[in-house]
Backbone and ligand atoms as CSV (ligand in chain L), in Angstrom:
chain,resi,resn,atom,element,x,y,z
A,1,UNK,N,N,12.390,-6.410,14.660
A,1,UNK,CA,C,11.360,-5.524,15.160
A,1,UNK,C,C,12.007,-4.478,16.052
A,2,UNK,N,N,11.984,-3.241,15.590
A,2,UNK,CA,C,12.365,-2.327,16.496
A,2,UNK,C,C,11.307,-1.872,17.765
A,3,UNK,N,N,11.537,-1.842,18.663
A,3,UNK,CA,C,10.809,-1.340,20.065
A,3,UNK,C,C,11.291,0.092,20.475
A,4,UNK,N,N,10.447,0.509,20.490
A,4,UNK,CA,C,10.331,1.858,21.047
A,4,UNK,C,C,9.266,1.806,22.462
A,5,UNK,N,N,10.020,2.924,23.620
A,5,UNK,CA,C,9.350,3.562,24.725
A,5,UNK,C,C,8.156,4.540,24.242
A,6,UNK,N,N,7.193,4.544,24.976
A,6,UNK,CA,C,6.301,6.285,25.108
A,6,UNK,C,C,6.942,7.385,24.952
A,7,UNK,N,N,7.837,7.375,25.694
A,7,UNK,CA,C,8.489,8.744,25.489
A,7,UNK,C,C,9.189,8.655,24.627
A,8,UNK,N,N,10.175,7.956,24.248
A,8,UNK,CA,C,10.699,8.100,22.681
A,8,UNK,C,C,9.701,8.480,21.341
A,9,UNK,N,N,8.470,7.806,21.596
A,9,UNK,CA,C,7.637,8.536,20.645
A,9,UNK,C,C,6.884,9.834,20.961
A,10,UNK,N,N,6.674,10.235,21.944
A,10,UNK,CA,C,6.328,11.658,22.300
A,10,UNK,C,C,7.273,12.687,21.665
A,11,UNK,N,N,9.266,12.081,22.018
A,11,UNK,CA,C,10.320,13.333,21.254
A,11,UNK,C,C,10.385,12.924,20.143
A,12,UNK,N,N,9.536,11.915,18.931
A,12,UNK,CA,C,9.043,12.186,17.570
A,12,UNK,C,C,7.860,12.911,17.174
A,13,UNK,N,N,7.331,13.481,18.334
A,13,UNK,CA,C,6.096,13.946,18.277
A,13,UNK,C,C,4.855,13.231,17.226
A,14,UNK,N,N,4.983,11.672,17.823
A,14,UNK,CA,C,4.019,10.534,17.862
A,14,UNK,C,C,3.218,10.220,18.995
A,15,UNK,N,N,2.025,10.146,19.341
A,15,UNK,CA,C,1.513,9.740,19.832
A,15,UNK,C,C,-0.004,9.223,19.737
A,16,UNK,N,N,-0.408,9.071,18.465
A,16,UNK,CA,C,-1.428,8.665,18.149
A,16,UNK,C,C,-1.602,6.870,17.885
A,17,UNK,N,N,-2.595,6.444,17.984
A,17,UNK,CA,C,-1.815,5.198,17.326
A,17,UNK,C,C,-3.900,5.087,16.699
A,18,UNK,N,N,-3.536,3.722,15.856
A,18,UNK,CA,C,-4.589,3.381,15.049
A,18,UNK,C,C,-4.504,1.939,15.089
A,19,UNK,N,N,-5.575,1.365,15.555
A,19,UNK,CA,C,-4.900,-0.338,15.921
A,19,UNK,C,C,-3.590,-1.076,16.382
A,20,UNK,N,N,-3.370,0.097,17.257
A,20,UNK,CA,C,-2.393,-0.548,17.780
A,20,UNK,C,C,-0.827,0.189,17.416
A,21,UNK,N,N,-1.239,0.443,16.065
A,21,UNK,CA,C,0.197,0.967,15.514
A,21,UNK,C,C,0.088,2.384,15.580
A,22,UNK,N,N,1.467,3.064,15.724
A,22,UNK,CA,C,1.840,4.338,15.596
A,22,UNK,C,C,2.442,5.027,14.387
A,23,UNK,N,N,1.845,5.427,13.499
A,23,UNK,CA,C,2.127,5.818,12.203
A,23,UNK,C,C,1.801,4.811,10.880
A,24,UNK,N,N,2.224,4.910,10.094
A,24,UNK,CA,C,2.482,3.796,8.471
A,24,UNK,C,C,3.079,2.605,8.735
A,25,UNK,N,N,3.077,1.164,9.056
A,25,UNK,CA,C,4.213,0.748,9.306
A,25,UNK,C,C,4.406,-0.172,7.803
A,26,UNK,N,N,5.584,-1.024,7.264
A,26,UNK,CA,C,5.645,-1.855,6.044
A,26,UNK,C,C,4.278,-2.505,5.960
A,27,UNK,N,N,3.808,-3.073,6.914
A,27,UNK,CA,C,2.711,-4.096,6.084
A,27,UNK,C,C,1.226,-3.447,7.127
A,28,UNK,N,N,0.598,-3.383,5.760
A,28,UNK,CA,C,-0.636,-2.690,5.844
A,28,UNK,C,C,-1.540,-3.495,7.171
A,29,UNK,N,N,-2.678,-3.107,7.499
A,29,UNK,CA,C,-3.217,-2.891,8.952
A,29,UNK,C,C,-4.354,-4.069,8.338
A,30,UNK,N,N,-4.441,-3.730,7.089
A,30,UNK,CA,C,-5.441,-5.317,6.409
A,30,UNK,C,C,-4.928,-5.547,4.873
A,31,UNK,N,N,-5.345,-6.741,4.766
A,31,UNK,CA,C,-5.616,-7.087,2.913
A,31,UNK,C,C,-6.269,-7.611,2.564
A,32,UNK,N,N,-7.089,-7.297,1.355
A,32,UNK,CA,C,-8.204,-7.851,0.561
A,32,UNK,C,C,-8.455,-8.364,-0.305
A,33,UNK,N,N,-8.853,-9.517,-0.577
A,33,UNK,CA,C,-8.904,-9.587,-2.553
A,33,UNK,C,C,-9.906,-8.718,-3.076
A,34,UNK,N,N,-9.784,-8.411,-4.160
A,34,UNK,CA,C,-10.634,-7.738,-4.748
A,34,UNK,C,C,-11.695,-8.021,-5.309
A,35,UNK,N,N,-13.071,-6.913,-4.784
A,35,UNK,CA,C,-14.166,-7.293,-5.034
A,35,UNK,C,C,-14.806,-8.091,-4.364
A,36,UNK,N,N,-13.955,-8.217,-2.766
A,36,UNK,CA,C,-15.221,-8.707,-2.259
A,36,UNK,C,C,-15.674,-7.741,-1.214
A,37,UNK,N,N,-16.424,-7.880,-0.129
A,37,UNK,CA,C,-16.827,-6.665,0.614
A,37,UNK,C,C,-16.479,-6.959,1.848
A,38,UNK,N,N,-15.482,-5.697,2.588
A,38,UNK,CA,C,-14.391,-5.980,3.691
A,38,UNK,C,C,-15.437,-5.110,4.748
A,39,UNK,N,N,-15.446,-5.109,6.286
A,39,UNK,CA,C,-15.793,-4.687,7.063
A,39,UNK,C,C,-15.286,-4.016,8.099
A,40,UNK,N,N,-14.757,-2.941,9.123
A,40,UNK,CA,C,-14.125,-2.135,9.315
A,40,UNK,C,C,-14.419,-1.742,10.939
A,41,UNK,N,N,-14.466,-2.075,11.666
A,41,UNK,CA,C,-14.573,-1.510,12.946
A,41,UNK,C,C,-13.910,-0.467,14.071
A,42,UNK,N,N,-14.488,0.589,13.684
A,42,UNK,CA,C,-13.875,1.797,14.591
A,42,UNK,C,C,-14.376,2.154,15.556
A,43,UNK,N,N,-13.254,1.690,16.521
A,43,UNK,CA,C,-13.791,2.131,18.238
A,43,UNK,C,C,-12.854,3.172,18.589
A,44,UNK,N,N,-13.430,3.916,19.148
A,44,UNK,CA,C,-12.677,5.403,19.806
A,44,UNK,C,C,-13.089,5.508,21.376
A,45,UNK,N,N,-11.850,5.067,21.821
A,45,UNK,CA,C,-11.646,4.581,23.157
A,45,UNK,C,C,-10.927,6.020,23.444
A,46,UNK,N,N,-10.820,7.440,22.837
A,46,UNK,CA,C,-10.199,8.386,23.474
A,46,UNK,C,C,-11.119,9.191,23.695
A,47,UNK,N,N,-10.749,10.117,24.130
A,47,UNK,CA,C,-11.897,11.530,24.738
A,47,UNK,C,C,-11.603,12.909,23.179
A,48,UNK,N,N,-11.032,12.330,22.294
A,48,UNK,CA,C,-11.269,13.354,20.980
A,48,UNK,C,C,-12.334,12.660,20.306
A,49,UNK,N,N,-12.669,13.621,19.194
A,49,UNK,CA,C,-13.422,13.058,18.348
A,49,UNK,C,C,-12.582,12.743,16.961
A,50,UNK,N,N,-12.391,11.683,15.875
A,50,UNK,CA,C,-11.848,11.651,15.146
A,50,UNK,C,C,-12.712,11.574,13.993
A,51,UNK,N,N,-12.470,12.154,12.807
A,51,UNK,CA,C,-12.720,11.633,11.217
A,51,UNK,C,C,-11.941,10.915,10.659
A,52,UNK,N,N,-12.561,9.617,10.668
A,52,UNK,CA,C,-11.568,8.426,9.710
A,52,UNK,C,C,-11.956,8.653,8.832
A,53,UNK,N,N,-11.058,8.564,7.593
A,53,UNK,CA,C,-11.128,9.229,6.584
A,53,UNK,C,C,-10.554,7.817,5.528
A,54,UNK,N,N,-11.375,7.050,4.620
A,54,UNK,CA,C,-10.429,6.211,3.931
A,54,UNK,C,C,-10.352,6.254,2.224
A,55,UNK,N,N,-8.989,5.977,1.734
A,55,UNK,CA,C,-8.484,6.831,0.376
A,55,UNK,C,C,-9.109,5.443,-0.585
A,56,UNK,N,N,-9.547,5.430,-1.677
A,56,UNK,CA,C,-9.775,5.022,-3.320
A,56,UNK,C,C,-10.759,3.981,-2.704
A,57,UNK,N,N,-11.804,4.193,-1.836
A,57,UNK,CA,C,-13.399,3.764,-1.875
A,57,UNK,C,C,-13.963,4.405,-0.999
A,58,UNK,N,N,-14.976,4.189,-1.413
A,58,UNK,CA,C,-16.471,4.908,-0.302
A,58,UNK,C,C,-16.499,3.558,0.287
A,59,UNK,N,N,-17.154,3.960,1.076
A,59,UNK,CA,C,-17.933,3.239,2.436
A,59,UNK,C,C,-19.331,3.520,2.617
A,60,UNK,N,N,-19.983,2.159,3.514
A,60,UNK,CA,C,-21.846,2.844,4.191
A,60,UNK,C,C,-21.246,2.677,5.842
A,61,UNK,N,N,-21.981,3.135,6.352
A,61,UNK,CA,C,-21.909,2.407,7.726
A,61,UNK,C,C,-22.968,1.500,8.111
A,62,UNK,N,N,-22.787,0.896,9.005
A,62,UNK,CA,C,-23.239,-0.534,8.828
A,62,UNK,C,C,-23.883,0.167,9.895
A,63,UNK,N,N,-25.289,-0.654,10.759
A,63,UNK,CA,C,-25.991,0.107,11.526
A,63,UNK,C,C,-27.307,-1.118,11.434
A,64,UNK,N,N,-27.646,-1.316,12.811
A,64,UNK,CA,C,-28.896,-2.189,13.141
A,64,UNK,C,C,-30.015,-1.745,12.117
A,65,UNK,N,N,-30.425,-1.153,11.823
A,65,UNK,CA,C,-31.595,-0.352,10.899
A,65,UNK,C,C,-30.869,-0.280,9.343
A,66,UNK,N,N,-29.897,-0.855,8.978
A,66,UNK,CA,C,-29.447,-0.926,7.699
A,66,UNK,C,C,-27.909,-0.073,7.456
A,67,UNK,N,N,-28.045,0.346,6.299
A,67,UNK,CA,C,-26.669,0.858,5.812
A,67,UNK,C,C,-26.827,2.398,5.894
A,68,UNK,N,N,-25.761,3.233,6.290
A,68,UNK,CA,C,-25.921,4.758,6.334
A,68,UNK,C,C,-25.584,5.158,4.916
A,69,UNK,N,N,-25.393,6.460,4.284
A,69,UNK,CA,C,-25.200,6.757,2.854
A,69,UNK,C,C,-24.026,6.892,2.797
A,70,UNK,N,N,-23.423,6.718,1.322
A,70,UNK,CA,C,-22.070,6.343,0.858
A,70,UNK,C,C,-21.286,7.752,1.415
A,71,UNK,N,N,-20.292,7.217,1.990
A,71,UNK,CA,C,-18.894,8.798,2.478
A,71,UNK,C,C,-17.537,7.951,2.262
A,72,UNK,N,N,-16.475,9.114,2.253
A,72,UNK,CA,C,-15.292,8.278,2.378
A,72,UNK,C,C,-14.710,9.000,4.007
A,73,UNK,N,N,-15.363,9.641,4.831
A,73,UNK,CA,C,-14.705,9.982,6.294
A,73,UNK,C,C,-16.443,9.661,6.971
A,74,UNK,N,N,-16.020,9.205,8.554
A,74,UNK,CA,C,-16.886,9.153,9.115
A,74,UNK,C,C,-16.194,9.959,10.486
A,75,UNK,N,N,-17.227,10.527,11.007
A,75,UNK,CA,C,-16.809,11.273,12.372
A,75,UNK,C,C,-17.605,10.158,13.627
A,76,UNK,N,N,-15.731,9.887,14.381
A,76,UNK,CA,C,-16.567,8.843,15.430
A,76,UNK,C,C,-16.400,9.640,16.490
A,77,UNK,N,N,-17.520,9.546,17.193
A,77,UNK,CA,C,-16.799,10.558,18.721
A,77,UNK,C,C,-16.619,9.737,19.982
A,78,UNK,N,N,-16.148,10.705,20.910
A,78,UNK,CA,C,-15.025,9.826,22.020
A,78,UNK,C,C,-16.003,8.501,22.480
A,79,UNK,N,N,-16.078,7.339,22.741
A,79,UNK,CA,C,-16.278,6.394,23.565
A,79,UNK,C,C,-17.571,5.878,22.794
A,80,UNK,N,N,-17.207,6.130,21.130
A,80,UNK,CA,C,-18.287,5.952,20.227
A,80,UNK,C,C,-17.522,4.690,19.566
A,81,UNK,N,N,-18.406,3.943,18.646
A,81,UNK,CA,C,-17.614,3.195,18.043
A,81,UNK,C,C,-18.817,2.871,16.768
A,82,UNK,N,N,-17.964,2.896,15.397
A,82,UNK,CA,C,-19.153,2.425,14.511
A,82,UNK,C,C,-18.271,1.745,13.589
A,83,UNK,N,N,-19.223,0.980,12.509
A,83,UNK,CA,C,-18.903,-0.417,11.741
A,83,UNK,C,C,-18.996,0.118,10.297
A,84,UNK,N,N,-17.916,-0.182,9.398
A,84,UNK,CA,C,-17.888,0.839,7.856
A,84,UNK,C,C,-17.978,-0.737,7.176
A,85,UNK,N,N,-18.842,-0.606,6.162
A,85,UNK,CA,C,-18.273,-1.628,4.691
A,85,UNK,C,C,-18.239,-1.058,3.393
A,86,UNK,N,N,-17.400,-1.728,2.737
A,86,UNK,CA,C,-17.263,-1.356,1.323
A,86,UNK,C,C,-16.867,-2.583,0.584
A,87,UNK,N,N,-17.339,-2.057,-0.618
A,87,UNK,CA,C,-16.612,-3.433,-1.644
A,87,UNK,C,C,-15.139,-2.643,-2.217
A,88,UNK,N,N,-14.080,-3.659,-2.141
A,88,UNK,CA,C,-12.683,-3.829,-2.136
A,88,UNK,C,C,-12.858,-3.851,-3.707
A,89,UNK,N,N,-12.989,-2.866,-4.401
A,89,UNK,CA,C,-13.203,-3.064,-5.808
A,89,UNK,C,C,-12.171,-1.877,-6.425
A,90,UNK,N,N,-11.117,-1.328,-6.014
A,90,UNK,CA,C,-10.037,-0.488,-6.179
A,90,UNK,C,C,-9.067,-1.022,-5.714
A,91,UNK,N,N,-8.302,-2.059,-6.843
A,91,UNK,CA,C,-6.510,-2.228,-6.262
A,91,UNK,C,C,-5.923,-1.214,-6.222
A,92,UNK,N,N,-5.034,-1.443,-5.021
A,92,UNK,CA,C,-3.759,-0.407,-4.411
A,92,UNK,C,C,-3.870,-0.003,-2.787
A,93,UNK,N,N,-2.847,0.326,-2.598
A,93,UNK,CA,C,-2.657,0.840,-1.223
A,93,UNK,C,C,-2.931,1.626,-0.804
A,94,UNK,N,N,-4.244,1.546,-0.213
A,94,UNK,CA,C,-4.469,3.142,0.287
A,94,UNK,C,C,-4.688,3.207,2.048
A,95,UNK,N,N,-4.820,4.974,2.146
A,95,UNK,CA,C,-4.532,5.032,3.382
A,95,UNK,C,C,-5.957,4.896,3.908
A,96,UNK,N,N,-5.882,4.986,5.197
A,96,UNK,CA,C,-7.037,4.595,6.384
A,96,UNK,C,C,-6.558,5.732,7.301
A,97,UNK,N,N,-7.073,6.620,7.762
A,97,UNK,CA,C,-6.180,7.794,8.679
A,97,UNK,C,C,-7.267,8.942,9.162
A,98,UNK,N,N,-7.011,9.495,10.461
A,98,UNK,CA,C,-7.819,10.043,10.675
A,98,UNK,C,C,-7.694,11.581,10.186
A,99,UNK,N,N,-8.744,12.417,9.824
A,99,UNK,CA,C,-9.055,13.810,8.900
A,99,UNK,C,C,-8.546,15.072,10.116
A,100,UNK,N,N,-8.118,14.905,11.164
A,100,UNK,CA,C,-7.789,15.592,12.004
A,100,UNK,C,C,-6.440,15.719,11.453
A,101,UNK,N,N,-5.840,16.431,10.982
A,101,UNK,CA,C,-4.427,16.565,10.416
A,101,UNK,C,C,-3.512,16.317,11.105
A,102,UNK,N,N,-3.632,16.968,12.507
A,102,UNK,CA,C,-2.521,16.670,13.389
A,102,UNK,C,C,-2.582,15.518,14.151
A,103,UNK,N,N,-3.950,14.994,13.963
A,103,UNK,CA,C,-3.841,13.403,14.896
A,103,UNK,C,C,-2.817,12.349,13.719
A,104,UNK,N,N,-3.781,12.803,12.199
A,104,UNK,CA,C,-3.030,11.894,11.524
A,104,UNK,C,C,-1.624,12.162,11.414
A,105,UNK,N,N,-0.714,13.956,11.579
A,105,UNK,CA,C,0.637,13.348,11.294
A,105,UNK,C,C,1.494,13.208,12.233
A,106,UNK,N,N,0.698,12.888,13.923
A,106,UNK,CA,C,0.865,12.516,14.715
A,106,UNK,C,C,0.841,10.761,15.329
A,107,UNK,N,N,0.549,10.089,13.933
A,107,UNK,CA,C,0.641,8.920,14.010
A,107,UNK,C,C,-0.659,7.963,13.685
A,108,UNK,N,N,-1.462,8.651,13.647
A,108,UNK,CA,C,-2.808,8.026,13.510
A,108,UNK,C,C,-3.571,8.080,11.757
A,109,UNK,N,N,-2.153,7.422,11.327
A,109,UNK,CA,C,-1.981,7.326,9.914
A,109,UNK,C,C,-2.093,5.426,9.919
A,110,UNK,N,N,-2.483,5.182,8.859
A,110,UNK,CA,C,-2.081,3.597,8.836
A,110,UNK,C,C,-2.321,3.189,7.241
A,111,UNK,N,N,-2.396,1.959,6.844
A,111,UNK,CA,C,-2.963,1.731,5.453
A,111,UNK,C,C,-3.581,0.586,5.227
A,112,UNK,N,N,-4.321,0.515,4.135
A,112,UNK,CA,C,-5.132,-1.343,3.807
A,112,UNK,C,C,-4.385,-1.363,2.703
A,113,UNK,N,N,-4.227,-2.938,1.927
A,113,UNK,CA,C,-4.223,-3.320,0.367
A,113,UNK,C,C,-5.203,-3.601,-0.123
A,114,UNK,N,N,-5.392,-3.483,-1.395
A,114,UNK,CA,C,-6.281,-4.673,-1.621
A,114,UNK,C,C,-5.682,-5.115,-3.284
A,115,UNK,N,N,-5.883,-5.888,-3.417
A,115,UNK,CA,C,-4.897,-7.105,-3.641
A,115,UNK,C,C,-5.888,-7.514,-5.207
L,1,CU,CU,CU,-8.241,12.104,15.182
């Protein structure tokens, strides 16, 4: 496991992170078998607003009053947090990352499998 400082990732011009992690790392952030229906929790504990944006399925958002309509980005804003599901019915690796370009190639890139 390599360890890196803050500031070592600031002079990669990284500083985003997405559960924890800072960029893509080898093993994806979840995995799924396929076809069943995975659940997704995005909390935005920063003062931006982000569009998570996720690649080869739609999503609803999950919501006390039922399901919101099918998207593949949701806009969470700062100190917001909302709940995505989808059915895991597309094998392959795709990304999970936020639609802000520079947050995502600032690190706030990550990925799921599904299996
Ligand atoms: Cu963002």
């Amino acid at each position: 496991m390599l360890r890196v400082g803050f500031q070592q990732l600031l002079r990669c011009g990284l500083f985003w992170a997405l559960a924890g992690h800072v960029g893509r790392g080898d093993a994806p952030l979840a995995r799924d078998v396929g076809g069943k229906t995975a659940r997704i929790r995005l909390v935005n504990d920063t003062v931006f607003p982000h569009a998570m944006h996720l690649h080869g399925m739609h999503f609803r958002t999950v919501a006390v009053d039922g399901l919101g309509p099918m998207r593949d980005t949701l806009l969470v804003m700062p100190q917001e947090s909302a709940e995505i599901a989808f059915v895991a019915d597309n094998p392959g690796k795709w990304l999970l990352h936020c639609h802000m370009l520079g947050h995502a190639a600032s690190g706030m890139t990550n990925w799921i499998e599904v299996a």
